[in-house]
NUVORO-507097 format. One record per residue (C-alpha): residue number from 1; chain; x, y, z. Coordinates in pm, 1 decimal. Last residue first. Example, Ala and Ser with C-alpha at 12.3 -4.5 7.8 and 13.67 -1.06 7.14 Angstrom:
   i ch        u        v        w
   2  A   1367.0   -106.0    714.0
   1  A   1230.0   -450.0    780.0
END
This chain:
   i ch        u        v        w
 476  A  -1533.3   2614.4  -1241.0
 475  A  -1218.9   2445.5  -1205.1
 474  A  -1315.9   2091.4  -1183.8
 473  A  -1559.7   2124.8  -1467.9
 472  A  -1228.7   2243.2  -1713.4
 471  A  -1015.9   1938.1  -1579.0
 470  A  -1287.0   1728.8  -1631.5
 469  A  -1393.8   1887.3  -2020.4
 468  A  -1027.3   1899.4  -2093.8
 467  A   -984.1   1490.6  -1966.3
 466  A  -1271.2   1409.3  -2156.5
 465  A  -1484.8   1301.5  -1915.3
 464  A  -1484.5    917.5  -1816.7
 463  A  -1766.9    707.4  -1649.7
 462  A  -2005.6    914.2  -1902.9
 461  A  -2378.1    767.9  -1823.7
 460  A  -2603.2    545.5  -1940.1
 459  A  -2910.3    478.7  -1828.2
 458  A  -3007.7     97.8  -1845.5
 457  A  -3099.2    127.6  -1420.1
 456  A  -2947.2   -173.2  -1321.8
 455  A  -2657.4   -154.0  -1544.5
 454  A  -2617.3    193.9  -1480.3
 453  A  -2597.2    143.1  -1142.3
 452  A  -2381.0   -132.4  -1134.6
 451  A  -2139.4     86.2  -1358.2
 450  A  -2121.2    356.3  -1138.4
 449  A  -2080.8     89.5   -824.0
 448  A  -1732.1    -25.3  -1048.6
 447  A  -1617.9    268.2  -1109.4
 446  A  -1634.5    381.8   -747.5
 445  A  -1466.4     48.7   -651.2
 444  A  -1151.8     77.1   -911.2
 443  A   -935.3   -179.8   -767.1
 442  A  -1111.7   -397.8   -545.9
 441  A  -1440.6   -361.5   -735.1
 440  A  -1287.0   -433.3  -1097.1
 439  A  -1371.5   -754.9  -1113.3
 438  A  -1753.3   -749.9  -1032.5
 437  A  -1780.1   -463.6  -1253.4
 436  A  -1606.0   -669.7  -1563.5
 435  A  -1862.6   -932.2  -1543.3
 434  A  -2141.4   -712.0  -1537.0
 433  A  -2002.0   -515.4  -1858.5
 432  A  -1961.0   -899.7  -2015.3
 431  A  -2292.1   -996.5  -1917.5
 430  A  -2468.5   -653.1  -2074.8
 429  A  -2203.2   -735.2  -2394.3
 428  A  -2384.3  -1100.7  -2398.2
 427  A  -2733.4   -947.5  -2357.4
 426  A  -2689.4   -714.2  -2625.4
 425  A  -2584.1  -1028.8  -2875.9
 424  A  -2862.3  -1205.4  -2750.1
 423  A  -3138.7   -971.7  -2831.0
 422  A  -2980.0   -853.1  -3127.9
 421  A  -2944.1  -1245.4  -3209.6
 420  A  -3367.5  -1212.2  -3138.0
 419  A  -3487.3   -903.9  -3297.4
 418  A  -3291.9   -975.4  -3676.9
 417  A  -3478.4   -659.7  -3835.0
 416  A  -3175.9   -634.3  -4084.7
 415  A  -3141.4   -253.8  -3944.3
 414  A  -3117.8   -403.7  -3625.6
 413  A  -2897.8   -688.3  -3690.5
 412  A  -2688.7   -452.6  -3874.0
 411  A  -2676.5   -211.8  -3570.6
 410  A  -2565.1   -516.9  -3336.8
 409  A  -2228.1   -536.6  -3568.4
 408  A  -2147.3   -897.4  -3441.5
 407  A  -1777.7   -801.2  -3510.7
 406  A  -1732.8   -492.7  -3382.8
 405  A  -1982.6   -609.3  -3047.1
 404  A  -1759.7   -898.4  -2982.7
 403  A  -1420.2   -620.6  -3055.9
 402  A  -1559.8   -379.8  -2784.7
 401  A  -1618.5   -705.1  -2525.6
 400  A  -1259.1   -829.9  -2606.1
 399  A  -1109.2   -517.6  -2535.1
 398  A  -1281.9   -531.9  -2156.8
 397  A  -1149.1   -869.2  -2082.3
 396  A   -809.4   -752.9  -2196.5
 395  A   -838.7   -511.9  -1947.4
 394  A   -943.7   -734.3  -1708.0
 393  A   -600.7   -946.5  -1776.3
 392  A   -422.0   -627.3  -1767.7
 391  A   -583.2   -550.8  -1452.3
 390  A   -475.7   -883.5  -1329.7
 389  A   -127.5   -862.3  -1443.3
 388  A    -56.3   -548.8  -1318.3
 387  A   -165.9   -657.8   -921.5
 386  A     45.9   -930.1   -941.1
 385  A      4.4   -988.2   -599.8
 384  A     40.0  -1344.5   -557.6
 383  A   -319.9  -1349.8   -388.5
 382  A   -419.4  -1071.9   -656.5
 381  A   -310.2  -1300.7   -937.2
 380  A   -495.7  -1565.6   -824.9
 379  A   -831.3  -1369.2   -742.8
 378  A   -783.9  -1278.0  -1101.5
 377  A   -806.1  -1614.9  -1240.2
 376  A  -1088.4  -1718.5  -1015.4
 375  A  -1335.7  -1413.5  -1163.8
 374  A  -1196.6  -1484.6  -1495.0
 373  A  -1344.5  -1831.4  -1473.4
 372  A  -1694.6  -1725.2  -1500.4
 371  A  -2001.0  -1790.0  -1340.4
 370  A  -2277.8  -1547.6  -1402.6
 369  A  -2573.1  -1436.6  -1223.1
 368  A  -2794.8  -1307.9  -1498.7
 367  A  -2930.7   -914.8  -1491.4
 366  A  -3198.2   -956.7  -1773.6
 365  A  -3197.7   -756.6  -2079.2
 364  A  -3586.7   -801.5  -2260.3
 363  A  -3754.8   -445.2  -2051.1
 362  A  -3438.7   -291.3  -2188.8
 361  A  -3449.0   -374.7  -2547.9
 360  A  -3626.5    -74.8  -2701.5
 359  A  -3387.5    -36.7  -3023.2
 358  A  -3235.4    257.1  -2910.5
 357  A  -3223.3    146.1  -2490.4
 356  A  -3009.1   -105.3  -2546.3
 355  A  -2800.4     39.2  -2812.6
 354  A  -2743.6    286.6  -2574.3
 353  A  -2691.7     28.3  -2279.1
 352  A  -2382.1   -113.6  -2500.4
 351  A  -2218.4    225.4  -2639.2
 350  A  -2211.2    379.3  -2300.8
 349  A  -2045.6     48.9  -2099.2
 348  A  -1815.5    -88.5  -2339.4
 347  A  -1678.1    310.2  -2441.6
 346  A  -1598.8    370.7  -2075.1
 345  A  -1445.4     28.2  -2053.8
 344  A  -1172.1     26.6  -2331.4
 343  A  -1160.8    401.1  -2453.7
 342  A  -1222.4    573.9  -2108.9
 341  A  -1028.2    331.1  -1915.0
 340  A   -724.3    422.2  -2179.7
 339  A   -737.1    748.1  -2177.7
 338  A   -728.3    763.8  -1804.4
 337  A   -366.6    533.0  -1812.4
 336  A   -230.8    786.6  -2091.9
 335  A   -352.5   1068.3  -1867.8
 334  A   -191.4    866.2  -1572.0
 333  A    123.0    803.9  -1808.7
 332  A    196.5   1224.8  -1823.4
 331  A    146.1   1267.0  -1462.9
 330  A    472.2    970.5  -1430.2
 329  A    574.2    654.0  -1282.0
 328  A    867.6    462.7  -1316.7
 327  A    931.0    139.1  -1189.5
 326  A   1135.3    -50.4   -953.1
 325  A    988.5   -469.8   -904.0
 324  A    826.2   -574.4   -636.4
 323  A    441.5   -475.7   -777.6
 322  A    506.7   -557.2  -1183.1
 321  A    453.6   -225.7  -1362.3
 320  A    240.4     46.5  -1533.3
 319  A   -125.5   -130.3  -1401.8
 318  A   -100.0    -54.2  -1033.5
 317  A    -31.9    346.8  -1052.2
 316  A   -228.5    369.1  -1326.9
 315  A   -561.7    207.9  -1189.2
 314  A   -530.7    375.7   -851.6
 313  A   -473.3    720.3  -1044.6
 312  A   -789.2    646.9  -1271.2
 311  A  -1005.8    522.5   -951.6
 310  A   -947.3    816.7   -714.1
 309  A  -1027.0   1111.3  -1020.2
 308  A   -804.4   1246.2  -1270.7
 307  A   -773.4   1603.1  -1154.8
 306  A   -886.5   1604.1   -813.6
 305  A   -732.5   1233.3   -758.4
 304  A   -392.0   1397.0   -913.9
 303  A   -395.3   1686.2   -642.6
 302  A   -458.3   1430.2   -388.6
 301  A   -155.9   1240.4   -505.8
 300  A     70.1   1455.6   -500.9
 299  A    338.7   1416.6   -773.4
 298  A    694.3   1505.0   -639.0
 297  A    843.7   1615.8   -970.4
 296  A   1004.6   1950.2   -841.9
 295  A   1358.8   1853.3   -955.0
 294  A   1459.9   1989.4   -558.3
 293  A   1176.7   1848.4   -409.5
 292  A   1246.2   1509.3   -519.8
 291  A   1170.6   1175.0   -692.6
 290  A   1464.8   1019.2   -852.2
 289  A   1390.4   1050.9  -1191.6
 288  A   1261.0    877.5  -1532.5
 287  A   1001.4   1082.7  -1508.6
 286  A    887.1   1001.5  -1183.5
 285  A   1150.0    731.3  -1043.3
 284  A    937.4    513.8   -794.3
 283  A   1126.7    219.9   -574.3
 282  A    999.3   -112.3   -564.6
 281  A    761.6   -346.0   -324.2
 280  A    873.5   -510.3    -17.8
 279  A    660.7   -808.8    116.7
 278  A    622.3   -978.5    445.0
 277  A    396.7  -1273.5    494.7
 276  A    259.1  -1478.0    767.9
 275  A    348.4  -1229.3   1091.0
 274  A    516.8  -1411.1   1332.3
 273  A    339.4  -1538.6   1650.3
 272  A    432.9  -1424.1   2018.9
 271  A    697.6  -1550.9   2238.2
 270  A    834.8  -1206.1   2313.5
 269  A   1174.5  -1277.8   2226.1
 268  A   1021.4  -1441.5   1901.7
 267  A    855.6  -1132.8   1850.6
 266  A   1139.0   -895.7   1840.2
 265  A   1368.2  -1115.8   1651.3
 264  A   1064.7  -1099.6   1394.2
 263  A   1094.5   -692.5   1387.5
 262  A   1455.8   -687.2   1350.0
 261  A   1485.2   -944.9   1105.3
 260  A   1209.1   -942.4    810.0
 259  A   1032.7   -570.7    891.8
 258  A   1357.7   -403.5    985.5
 257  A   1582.0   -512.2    695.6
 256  A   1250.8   -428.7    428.5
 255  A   1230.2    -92.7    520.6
 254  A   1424.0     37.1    192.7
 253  A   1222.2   -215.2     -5.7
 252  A    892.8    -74.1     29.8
 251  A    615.9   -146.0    263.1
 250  A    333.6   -400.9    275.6
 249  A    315.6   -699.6    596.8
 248  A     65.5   -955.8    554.6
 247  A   -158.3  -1194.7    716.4
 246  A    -99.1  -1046.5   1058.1
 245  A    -66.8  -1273.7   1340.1
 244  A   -282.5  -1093.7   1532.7
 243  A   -668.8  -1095.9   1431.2
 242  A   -781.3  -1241.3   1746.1
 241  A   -638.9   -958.5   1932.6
 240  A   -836.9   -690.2   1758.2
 239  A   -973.1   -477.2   2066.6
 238  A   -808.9   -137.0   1873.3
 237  A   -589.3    -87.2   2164.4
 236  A   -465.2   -414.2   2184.3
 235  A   -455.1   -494.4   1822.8
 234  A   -269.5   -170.1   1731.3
 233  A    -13.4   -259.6   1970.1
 232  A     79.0   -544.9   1733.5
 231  A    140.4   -369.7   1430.3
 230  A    246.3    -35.9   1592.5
 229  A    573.6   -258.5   1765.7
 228  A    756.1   -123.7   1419.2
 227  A    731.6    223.9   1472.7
 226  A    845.2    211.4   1850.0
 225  A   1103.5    -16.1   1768.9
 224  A   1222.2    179.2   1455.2
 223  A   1203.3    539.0   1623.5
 222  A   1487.6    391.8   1900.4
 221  A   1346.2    450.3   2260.0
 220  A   1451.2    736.3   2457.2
 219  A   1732.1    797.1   2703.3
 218  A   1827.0    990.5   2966.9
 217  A   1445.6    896.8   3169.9
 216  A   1673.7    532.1   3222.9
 215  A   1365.7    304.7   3397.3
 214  A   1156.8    241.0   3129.8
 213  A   1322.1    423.3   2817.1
 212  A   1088.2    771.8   2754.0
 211  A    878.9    701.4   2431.7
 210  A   1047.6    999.1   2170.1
 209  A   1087.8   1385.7   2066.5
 208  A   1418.8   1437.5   2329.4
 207  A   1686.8   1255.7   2131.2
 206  A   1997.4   1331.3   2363.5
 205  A   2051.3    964.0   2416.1
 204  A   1874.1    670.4   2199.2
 203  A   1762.4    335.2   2293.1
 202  A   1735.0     30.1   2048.7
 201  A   2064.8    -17.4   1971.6
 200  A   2153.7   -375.5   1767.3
 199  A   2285.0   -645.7   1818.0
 198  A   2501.6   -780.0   1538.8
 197  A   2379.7  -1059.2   1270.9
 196  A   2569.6  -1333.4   1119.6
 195  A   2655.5  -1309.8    761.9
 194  A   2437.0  -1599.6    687.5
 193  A   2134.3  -1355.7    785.5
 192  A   2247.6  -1064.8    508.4
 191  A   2216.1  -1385.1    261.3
 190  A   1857.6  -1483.2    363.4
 189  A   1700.9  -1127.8    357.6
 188  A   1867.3  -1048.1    -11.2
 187  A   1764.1  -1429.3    -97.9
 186  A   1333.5  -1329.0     27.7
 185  A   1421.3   -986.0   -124.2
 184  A   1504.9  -1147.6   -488.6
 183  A   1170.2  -1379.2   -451.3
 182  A    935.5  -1114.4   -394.1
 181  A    855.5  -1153.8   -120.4
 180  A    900.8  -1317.4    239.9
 179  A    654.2  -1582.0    378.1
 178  A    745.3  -1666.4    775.8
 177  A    652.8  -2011.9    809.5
 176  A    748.0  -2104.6    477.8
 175  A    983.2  -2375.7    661.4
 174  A   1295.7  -2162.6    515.8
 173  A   1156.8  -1806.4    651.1
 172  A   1116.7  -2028.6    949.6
 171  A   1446.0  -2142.2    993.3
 170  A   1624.0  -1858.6    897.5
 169  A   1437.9  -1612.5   1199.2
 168  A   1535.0  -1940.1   1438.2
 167  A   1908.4  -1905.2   1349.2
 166  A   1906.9  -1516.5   1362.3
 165  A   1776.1  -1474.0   1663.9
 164  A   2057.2  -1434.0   1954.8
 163  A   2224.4  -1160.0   1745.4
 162  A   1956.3   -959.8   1775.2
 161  A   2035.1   -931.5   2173.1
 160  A   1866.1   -600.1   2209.7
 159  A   2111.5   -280.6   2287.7
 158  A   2050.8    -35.8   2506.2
 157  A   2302.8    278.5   2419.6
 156  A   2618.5    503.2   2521.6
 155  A   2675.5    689.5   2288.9
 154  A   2946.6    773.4   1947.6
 153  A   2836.3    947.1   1630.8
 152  A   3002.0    975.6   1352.1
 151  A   2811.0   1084.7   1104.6
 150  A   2654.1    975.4    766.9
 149  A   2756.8   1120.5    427.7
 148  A   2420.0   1198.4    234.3
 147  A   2300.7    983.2    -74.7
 146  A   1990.5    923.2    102.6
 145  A   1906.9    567.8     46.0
 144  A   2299.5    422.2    -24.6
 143  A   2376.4    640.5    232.9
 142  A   2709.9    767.9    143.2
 141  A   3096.9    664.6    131.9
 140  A   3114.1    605.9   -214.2
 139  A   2822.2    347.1   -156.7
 138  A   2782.0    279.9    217.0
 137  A   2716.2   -120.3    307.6
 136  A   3068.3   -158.8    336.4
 135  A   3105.7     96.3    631.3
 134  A   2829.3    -13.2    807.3
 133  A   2531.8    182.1    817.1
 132  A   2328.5    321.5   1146.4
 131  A   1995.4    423.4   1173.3
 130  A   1795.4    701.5   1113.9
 129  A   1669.2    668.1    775.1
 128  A   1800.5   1049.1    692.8
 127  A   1966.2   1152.0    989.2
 126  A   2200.6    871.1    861.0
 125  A   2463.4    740.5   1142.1
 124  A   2842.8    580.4   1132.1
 123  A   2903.6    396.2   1443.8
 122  A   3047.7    435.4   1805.2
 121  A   2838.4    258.9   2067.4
 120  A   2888.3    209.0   2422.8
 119  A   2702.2    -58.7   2593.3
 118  A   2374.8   -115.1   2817.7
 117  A   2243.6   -498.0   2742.3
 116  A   1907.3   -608.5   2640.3
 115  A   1749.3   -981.6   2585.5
 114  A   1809.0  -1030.4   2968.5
 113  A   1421.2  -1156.2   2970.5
 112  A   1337.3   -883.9   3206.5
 111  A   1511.9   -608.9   2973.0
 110  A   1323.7   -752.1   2715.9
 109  A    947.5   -742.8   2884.6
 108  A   1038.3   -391.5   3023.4
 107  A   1084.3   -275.9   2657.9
 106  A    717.5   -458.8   2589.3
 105  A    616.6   -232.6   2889.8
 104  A    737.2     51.8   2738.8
 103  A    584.6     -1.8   2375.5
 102  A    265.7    -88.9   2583.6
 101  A    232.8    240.1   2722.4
 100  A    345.2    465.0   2420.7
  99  A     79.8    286.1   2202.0
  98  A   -200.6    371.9   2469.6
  97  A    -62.3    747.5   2467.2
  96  A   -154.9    747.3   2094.3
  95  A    147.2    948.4   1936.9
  94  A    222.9    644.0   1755.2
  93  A    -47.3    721.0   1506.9
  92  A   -247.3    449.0   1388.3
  91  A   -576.3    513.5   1141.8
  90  A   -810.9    225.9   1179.6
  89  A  -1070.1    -20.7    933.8
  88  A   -859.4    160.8    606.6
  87  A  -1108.1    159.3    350.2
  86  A   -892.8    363.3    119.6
  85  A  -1078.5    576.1   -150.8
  84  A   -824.4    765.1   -282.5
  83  A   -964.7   1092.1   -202.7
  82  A  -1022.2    967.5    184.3
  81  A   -671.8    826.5    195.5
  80  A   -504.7   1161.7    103.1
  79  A   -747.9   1306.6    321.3
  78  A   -608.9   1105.1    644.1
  77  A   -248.2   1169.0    501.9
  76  A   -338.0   1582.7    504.6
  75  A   -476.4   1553.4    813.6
  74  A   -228.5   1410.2    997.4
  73  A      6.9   1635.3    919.4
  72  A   -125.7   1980.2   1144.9
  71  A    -68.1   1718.2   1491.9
  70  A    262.7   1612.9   1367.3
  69  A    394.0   1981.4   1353.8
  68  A    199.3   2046.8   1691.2
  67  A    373.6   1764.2   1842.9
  66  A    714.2   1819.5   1782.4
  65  A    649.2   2232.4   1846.7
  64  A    628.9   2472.9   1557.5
  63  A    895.7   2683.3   1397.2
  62  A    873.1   2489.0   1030.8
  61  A   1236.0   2385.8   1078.1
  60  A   1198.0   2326.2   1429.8
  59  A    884.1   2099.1   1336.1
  58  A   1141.7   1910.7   1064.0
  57  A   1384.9   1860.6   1284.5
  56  A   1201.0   1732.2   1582.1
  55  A   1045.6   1518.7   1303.7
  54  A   1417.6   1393.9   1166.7
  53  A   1537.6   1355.8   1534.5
  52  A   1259.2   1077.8   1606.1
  51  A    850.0   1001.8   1653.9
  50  A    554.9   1047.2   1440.8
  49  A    541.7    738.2   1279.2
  48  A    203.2    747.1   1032.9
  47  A   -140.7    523.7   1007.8
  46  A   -257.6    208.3    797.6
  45  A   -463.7    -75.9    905.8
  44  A   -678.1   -290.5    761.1
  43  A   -836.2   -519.2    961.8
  42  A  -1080.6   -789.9    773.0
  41  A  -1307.4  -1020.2    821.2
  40  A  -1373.8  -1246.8    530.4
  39  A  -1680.4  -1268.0    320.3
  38  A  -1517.9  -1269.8    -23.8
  37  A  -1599.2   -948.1   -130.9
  36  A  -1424.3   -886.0    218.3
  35  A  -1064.1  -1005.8     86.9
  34  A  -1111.6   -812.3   -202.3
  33  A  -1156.6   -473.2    -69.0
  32  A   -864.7   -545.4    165.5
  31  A   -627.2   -640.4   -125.8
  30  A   -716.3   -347.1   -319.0
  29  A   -684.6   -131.1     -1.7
  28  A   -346.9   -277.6     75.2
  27  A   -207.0   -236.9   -322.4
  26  A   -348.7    171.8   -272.3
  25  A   -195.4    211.6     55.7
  24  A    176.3    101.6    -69.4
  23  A    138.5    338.2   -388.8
  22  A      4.4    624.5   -205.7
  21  A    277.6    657.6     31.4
  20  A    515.8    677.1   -317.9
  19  A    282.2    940.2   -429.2
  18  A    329.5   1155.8   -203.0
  17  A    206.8   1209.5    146.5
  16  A    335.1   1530.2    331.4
  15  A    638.4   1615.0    535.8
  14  A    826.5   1471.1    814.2
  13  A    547.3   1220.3    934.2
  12  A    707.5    877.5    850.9
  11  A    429.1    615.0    732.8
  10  A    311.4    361.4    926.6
   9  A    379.6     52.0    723.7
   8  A     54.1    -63.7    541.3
   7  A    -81.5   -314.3    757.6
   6  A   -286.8   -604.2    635.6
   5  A   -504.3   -870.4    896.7
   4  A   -720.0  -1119.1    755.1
   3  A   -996.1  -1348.2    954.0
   2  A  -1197.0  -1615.2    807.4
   1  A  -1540.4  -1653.7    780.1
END
């Protein structure tokens, strides 16, 4: 049995989960469920960042304390996860006063190593992602993230010796040793290296909602560092040890900087292992939009799992575009995406065990244990997360089942009185429906256990309402 580790990145606590959260946490869970169909053992974790001026913002905005406005969040992302159906193993917050502990020790460990040096700091800084930009890197003079001017802002900071790392971080992202993807991030990562890399603050002054720095009480430690040391605390506290290196990193492209330089600086200076892979997925436009408040196209996604249901919005979500690459999402393509499941593998599985059970076939179907070299074929894809092409490739599967049954016209066999090629020709389509249950676990698991039940049982059932008839029953 081997042992795999994934992290979603802890998400940022300033409002609620959208679907953007969703989209990171749905490609982990797939990838968890799949690992253990396998028989490894796995740690999943996901969790939120509940530290930093935009929180202490946020709570004063909403006239609550730091820590009673994170306290009334967590909630809402814990039942986002439940209607989705994540299996997380552990839900981090970096509130956890063990977290706290062994961020300030691992601070300690860096200041004893002379990895950290005091300095003044003058440099142009986003509220937004709080960090600092350099001039070039702004795009007309904005955040290229937040499209808001930065500020000056001028302290006096600890700084960790990043630029001490930079050779050994290139040399193992060029040994393989640490994986980064997709391809165009991996170059992005590479290039920004061969600059040369600056140190970098990791304390802050006059930012009370933070870890205290050991031994200054003036100053607290930088969001990132906390945020990003969750991966490994989380093993500590959690008695997971033997699980760390992690197997792989998930976030989005934005964090991408921290996860594939800062945060493997940091574990070099602490002589611990890198993590295997890192890998930064696209942005979401909704509509053909930048997702905001202000358009009023932020889709929820607990909202859409009421309406839709947990597997049809992981399905869509997955299926509309290559993971790594931008895309656009939309309410209108998760109907289309619903639709779909309910035309290609709804309509497999009802019209199949009703023909079984019309012309008195069930006591003949046999459950068979198949070998098939779709199953291998998918588990590909999923290990180079091409999470689109492999439910493409099962939806294919799934088309190909409604067009055998087309063509071998079971109902002609029937009427023809030809018992045993109806026999076989049911059995096939029973095969294929098994078939596609087995690969469709990971990414549509309640589906999937529907189906085995029905399967086992021969009763078939509606896997998915009309979309008027759901949205009506949800209402009543």
């Amino acid at each position: 049995m081997s042992k795999y580790y994934i992290t979603t990145p802890i998400y940022y606590i300033n409002d609620v989960p959208h679907i953007g959260h969703a989209y990171t946490t749905i490609a982990a869970d797939v990838l968890a469920r799949s690992h253990r169909a396998k028989g490894d053992d796995v740690f999943f974790l996901t969790g939120t960042d509940e530290h930093g001026v935009k929180i202490a913002e946020a709570a004063k905005k909403a006239g609550k304390e730091p820590r009673e406005f994170v306290d009334g969040l967590v909630p809402v992302f814990k039942n986002a996860w439940k209607k989705l159906n994540i299996s997380h193993s552990e839900y981090f917050r970096t509130t956890n006063p063990d977290h706290e502990k062994i961020v300030q020790e691992i601070v300690e460990k860096l200041v004893a190593k002379d990895l950290v040096l005091k300095k003044k700091y003058e440099g142009l800084y986003c509220i937004g992602c709080e960090k600092y930009w350099k001039l070039e890197d702004l795009i007309d003079g904005k955040c290229p993230d937040h499209k808001t001017v930065p500020v000056k802002q001028s302290e006096e900071n600890y700084f960790f010796k990043l630029s001490q790392f930079g050779d050994q971080i290139l040399a193992k992202i060029k040994s393989g040793e640490l994986e980064i993807g997709p391809d165009s991030r991996k170059n992005e990562v590479i290039g920004k290296i061969n600059q040369g890399l600056e140190d970098i603050s990791i304390s802050r002054s006059g930012v009370e909602w933070g870890i205290k720095f050991p031994g200054d009480e003036s100053q607290t430690i930088y969001v990132w560092v906390d945020a990003l040391l969750n991966y490994y605390t989380a093993t500590k506290i959690f008695k997971k040890e033997d699980f760390w290196p992690a197997n792989l990193h998930l976030m989005a492209k934005d964090i991408l900087w921290f996860h594939a330089i800062i945060w493997p600086a940091m574990l070099l200076a602490l002589d611990l292992p890198l993590p295997k892979k890192v890998f930064a997925h696209g942005f979401f436009t909704v509509g053909n939009q930048k997702m905001s408040k202000t358009l009023g196209n932020v889709l929820d996604p607990i909202a859409l799992s009421d309406k839709y249901g947990a597997d049809a919005v992981r399905y869509a979500v997955l299926r509309e575009f290559p993971f790594g690459e931008d895309g656009d999402i939309s309410e209108e393509k998760i109907a289309a995406r619903y639709t779909e499941l309910a035309n290609n593998i709804g309509n497999l599985v009802q019209r199949t065990l009703s023909m079984i059970n019309r012309y008195e076939l069930d006591q003949k179907i046999k459950a068979k244990s198949q070998t098939d070299d779709s199953d291998l074929k998918i588990d590909q894809l999923l290990d180079d997360l091409k999470f689109n092409e492999a439910l493409t490739e099962i939806m294919k599967l799934a088309e190909s089942a409604n067009k055998y049954i087309a063509e071998k016209e079971p109902w002609v066999l029937a009427k023809e009185g030809k018992t045993e090629e109806l026999e076989r020709v049911l059995q096939k389509s029973y095969d294929n429906i098994s078939n596609i249950a087995d690969l469709i676990a990971p990414f549509m698991p309640e589906t999937s256990e529907k189906i085995k039940a029905q399967l086992k049982s021969l009763e078939p059932e509606v896997l998915f309402p009309r979309l008027e008839e759901k949205i009506l029953n949800s209402k009543s």
